[in-house]
C-alpha positions as MATLAB code, in Angstrom:
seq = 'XXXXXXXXXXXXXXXXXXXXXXXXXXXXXXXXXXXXXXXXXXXXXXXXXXXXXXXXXXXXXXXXXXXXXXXXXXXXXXXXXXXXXXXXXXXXXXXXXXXXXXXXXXXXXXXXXXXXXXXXXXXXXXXXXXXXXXXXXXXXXXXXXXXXXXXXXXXXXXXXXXXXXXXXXXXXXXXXXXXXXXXXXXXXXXXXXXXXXXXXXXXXXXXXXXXXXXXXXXXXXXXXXXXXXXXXXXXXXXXXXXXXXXXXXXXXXXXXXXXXXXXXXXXXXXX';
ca = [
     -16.401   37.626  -24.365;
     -16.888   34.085  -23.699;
     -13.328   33.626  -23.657;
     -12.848   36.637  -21.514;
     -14.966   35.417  -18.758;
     -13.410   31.916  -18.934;
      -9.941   33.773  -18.541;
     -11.161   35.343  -15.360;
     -12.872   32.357  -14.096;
      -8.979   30.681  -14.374;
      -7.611   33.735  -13.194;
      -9.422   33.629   -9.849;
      -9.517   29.511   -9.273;
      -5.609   30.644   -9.693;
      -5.612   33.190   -6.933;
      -7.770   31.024   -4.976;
      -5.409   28.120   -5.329;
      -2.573   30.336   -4.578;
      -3.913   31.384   -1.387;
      -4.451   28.224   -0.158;
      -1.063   27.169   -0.864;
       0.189   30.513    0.810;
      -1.548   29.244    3.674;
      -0.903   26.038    3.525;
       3.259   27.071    2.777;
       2.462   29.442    6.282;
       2.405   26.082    7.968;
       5.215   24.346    6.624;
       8.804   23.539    7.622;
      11.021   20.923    7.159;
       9.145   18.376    7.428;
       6.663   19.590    4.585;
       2.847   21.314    5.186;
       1.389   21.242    8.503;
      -0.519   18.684   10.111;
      -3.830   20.346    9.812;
      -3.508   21.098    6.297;
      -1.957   17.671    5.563;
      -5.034   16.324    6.684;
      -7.114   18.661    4.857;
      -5.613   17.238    1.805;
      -6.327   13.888    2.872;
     -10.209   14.963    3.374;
     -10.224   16.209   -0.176;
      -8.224   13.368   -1.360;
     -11.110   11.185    0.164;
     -13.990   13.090   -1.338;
     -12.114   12.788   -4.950;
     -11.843    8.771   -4.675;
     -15.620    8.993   -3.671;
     -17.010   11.297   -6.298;
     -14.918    9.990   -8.951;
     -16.460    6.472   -8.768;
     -12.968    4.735   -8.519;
     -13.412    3.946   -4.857;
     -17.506    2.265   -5.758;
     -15.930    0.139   -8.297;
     -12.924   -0.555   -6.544;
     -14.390   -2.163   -2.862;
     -16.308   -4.878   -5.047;
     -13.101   -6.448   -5.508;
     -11.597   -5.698   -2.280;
     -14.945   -7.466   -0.622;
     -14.746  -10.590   -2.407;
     -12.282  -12.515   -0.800;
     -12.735  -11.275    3.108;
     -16.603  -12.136    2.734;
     -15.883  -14.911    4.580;
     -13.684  -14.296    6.972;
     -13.028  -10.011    7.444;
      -9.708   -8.950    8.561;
      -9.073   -8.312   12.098;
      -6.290   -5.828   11.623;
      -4.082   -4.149    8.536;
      -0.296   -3.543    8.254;
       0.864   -0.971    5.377;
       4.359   -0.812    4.431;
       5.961    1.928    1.650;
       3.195    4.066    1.647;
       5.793    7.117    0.941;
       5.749   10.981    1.595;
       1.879   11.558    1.698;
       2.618   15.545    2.815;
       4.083   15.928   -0.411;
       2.804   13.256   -2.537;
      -0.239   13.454   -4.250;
       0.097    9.664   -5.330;
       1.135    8.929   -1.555;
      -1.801   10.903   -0.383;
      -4.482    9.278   -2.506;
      -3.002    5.560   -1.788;
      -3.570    7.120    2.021;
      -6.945    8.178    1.384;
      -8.018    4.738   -0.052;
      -6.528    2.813    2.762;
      -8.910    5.306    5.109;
     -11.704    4.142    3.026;
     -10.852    1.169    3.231;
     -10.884    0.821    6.763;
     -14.384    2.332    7.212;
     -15.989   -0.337    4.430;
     -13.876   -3.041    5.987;
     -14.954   -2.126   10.013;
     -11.657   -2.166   10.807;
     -10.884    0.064   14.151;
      -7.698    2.900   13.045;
      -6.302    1.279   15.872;
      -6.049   -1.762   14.602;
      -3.922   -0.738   11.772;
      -0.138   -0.137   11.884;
       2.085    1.698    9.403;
       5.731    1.594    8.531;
       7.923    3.466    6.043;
      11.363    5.041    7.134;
      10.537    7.854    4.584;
       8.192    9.608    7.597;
       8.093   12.690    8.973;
       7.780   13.446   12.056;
       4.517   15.838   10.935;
       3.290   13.101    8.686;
       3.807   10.800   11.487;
       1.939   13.053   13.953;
      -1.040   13.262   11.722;
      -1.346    9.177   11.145;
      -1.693    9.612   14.746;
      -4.151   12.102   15.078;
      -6.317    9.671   12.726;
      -5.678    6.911   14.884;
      -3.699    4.524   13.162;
      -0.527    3.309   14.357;
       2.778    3.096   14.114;
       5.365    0.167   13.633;
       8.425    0.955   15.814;
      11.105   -0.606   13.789;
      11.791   -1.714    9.900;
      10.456   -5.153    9.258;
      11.842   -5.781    5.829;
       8.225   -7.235    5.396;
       8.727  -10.183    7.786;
       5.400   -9.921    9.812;
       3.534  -13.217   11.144;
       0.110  -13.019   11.336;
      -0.008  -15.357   14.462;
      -3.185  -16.833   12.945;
      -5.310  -13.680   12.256;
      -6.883  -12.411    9.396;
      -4.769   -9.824    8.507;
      -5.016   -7.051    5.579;
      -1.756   -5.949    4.098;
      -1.830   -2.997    2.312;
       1.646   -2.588    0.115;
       0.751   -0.251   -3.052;
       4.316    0.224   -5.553;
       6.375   -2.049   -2.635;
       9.544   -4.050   -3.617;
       9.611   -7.174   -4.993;
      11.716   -8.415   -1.763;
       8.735   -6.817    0.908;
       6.429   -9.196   -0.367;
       8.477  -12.212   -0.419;
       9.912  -11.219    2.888;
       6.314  -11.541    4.216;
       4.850  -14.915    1.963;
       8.051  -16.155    3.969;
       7.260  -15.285    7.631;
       3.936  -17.081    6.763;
       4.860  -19.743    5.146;
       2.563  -22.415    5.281;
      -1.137  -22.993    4.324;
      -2.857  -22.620    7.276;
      -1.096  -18.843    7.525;
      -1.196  -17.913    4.280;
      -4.663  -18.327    3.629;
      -5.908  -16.054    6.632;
      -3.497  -12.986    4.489;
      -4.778  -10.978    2.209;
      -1.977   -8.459    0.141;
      -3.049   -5.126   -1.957;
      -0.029   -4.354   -3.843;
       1.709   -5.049   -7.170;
       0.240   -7.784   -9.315;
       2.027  -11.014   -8.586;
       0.883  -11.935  -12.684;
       2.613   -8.843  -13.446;
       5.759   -9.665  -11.662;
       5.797  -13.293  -13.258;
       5.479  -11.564  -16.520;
       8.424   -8.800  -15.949;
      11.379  -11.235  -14.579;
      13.104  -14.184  -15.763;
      11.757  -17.005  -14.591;
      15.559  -17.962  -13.412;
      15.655  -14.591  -11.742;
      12.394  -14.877  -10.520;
      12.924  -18.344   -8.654;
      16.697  -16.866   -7.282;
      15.337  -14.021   -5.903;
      11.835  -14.146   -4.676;
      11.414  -18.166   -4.925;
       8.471  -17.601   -2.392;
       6.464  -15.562   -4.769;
       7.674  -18.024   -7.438;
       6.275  -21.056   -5.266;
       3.082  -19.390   -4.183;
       2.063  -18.541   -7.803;
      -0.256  -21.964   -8.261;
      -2.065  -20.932   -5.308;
      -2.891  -17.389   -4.810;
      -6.080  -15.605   -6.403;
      -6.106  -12.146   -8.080;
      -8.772   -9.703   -8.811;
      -7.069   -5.990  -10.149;
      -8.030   -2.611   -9.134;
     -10.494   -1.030  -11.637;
      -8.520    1.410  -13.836;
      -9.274    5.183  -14.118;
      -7.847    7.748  -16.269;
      -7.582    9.743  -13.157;
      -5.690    7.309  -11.081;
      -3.225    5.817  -13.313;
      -0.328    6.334  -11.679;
      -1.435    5.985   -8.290;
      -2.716    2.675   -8.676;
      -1.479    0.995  -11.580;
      -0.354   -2.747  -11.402;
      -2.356   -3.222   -7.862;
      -4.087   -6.097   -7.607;
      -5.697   -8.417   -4.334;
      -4.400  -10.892   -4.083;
      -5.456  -14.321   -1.370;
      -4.674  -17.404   -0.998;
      -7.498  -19.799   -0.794;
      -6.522  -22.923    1.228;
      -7.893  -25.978   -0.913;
      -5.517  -24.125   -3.518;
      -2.536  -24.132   -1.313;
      -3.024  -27.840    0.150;
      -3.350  -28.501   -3.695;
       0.392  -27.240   -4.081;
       4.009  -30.040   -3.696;
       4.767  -30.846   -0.028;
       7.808  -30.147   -1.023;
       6.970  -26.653   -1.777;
       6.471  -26.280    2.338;
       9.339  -27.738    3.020;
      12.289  -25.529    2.471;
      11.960  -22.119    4.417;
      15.017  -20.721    4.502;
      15.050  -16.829    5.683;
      15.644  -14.824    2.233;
      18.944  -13.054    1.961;
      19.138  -11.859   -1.698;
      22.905  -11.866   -2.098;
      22.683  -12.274   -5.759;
      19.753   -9.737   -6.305;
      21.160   -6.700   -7.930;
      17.989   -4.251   -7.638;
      16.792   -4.896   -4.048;
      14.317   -2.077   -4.117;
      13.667   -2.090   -0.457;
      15.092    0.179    2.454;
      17.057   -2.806    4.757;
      17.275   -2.513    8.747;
      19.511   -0.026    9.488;
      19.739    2.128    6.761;
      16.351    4.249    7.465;
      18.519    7.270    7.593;
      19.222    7.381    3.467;
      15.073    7.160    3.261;
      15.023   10.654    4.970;
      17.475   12.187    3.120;
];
């Protein structure tokens, strides 16, 4: 009988799910569910992070290095079809958190990825943040503020597209990047490879600090390999002159695996 009643238990969570998903399917077109139930899921997404404990353990490290000096605004690239996604809409939900532990006005916080549609960029609106008009390939200056860059599962080439456009210590050490473990990166390429293709990461390496996410059995794929990462200025003054000296735009000829959408070809993202 025990059995039984656990088999209607599941058989009515089904119908319940069901429902909502009818309702939620009510609301969708092209673009994928509606606004209102998009952020509905992003509530719930929020709640989960919070109950779970991830988020608790997770804003220690995150603290640390803007104790100092907090961040007066946040840029997140390649955060990826959050309507759809569950990983997309969890990475979302963290960045809201984030935000709120960080006092950091949604205004002050611009998004960019060419995969967005136009519902999912309606509802970023309707939760204040904003929106970066064009692709930046990653090259944003921070134009000496303390800026928060939020880049979970980006490509190799966004983060050395933006170590470039703030290359030099005084810049560098008012940025602060969550995204994919810079250790992790040195440890996947050739060091040949490595220096060809993202020499900025390659040249930063003696000088930037990193503290990784917590992991959970929950979150694994959401936010494996993410790391903060800073760049403490008596480490980077520590670093070659020489290292400052060449700054020449990347181009990536040579790289065969770009992994990032380049100006002008935000149509293919959509498709």
């Amino acid at each position: 009988m025990a059995a039984l009643a656990g088999g209607r238990r599941a058989g009515r969570a089904r119908r319940r799910r069901g429902k909502k998903e009818e309702d939620d399917e009510e609301e969708e077109g092209e673009g994928g569910p509606g606004m209102e139930a998009v952020l509905r899921r992003l509530r719930e997404a929020q709640d989960d992070l919070l109950s779970s404990g991830f988020w608790a353990a997770s804003a220690g490290a995150v603290r640390a290095p803007l104790s100092s000096e907090p961040p007066a605004r946040c840029v997140c690239y390649g955060l990826g079809r959050f309507g759809r996604c569950p990983i997309a809409r969890y990475q979302l939900a963290f960045l809201l958190l984030l935000l709120d532990e960080l006092r950091v006005p949604p205004a002050r916080c611009a998004l960019f990825d060419p995969a967005f549609s136009a519902r999912e960029a309606a509802a970023l609106r309707a939760l204040g943040l904003c929106l970066l008009p064009e692709n930046e390939e990653g090259k944003h200056g921070i134009e000496g503020v303390t800026t928060l860059f939020y880049m979970v599962h980006c490509g190799k080439a966004l983060y050395n597209n933006l170590l470039w456009s703030n290359w030099s210590p005084a810049a560098l050490s008012k940025l602060v990047i969550i995204g994919n473990s810079f250790r992790g990166i040195e440890e996947r390429l050739l060091s040949r490879i490595l220096e060809r293709d993202y020499s900025y990461i390659a040249k930063v390496l003696k000088g930037v600090e990193e503290v990784a996410l917590p992991s959970h059995p929950r979150y694994l794929d959401t936010f494996n390999d993410t790391s903060v990462h800073w760049f403490p200025l008596d480490k980077l003054q520590e670093l070659s002159p020489e290292v400052w000296d060449f700054v020449e735009e990347p181009m990536y000829q040579d790289c065969e695996d770009l992994e990032i959408i380049r100006k002008g070809e935000e149509a293919t993202a959509k498709s």
